[in-house]
C-alpha positions as CSV (number, residue, x, y, z in Angstrom):
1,X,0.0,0.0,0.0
2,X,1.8,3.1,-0.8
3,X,0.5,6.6,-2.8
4,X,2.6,5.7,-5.9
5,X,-0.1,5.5,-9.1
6,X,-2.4,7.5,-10.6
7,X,-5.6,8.9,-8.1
8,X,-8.1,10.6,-9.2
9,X,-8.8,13.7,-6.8
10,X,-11.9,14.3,-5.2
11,X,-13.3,18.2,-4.4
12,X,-13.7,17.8,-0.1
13,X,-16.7,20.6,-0.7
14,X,-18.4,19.2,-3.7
15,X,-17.7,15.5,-3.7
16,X,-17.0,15.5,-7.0
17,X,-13.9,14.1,-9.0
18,X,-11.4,17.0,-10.3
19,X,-8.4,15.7,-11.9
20,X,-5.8,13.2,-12.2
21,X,-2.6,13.1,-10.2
22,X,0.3,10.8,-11.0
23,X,2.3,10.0,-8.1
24,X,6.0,9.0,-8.4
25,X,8.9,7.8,-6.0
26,X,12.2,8.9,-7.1
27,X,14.9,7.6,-4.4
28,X,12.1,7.4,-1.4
29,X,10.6,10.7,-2.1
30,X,7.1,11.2,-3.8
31,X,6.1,13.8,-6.1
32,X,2.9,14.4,-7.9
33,X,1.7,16.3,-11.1
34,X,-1.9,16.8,-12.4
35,X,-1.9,14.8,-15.5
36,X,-5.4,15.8,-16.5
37,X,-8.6,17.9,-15.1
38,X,-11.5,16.5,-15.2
39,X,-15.3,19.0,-15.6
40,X,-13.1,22.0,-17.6
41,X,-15.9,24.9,-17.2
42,X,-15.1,28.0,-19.1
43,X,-14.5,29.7,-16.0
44,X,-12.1,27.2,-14.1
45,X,-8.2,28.5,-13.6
46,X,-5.4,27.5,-16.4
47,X,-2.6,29.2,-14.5
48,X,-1.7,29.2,-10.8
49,X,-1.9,33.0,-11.3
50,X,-1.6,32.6,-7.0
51,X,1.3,30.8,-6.5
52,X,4.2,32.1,-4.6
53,X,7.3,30.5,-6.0
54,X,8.2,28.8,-9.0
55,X,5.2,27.4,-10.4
56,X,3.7,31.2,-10.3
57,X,2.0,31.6,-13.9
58,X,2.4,27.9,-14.8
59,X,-0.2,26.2,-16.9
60,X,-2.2,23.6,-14.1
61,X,-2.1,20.4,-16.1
62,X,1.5,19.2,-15.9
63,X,2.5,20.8,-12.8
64,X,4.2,19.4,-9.9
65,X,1.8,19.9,-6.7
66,X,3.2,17.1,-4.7
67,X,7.2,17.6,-3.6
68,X,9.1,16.2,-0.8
69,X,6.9,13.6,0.6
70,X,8.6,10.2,2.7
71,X,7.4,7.4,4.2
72,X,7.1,7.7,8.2
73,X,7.7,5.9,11.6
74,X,4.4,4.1,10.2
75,X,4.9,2.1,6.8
76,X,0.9,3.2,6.0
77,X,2.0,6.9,6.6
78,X,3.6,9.2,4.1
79,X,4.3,13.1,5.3
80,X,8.1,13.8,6.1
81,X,7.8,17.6,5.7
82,X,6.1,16.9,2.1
83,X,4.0,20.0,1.0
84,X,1.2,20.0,-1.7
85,X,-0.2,23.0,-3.4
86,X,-3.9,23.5,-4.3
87,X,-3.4,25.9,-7.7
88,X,-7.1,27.1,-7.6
89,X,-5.6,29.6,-5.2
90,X,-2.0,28.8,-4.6
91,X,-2.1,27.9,-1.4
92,X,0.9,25.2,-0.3
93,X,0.0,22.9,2.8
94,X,2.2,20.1,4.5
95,X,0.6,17.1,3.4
96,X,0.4,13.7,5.4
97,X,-1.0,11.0,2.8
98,X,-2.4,7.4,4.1
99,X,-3.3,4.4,1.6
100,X,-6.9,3.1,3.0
101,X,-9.0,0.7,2.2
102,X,-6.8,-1.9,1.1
103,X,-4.7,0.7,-0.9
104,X,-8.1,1.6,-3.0
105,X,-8.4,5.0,-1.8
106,X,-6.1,7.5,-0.5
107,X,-6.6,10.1,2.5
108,X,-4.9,13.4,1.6
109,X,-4.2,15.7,4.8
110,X,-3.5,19.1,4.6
111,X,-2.2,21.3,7.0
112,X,-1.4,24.4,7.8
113,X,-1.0,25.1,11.3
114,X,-3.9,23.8,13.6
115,X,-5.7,23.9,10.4
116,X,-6.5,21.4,7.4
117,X,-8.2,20.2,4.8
118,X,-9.0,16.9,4.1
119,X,-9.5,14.7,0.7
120,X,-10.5,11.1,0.2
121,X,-8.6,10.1,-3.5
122,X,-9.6,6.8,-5.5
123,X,-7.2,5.0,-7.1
124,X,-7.7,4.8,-11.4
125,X,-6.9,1.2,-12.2
């Protein structure tokens, strides 16, 4: 069970799938990039026009939103300082990700501070 594959991510407001993240291990760290999003309106955001460092003005679909996450003390648990950025409005959150349900789904923690946001990803076969 680990967060390496391709999820699909899941709006924690509307409960609705958004887009495809592929997750990758390169030397025990994970990253992630949106592959594809899913519902394009005519309104929703091409650019992380919001974004404070390097992916500032960056087209969404191929960006890297995932960096810098490792396993933890638990082998279910992957955080390690790992940050993930939501580019609807550039916000950047350490991120603690745990495999459930048999490695079907996966719960995406964000946090910053006292505060966070949680997701519930499925996995795309």
């Amino acid at each position: 069970m680990t967060p390496v594959g391709l999820w699909q991510s899941v709006d924690d407001n509307t409960n609705e799938a958004k887009s495809e993240i592929k997750i990758i291990e390169v030397a025990g760290v994970l990253s992630g990039k949106v592959i594809k999003t899913l519902n394009d309106e005519p309104n929703d955001k091409k650019l992380c026009t919001d974004c404070k460092d390097d992916r500032k003005g960056q087209i969404i679909v191929g960006m890297e939103i995932i960096r810098g996450l490792k396993q933890e003390g638990s082998e279910f648990v992957w955080a390690g300082g790992g940050k993930i950025l939501d580019p609807e409005n550039g916000k950047e959150y350490t991120v603690r990700m745990t495999p459930i349900e048999g490695g079907k789904k996966l719960q995406v923690r964000g946090y910053i501070g006292p505060f966070y946001r949680t997701q519930v990803w499925n996995r795309i076969q």
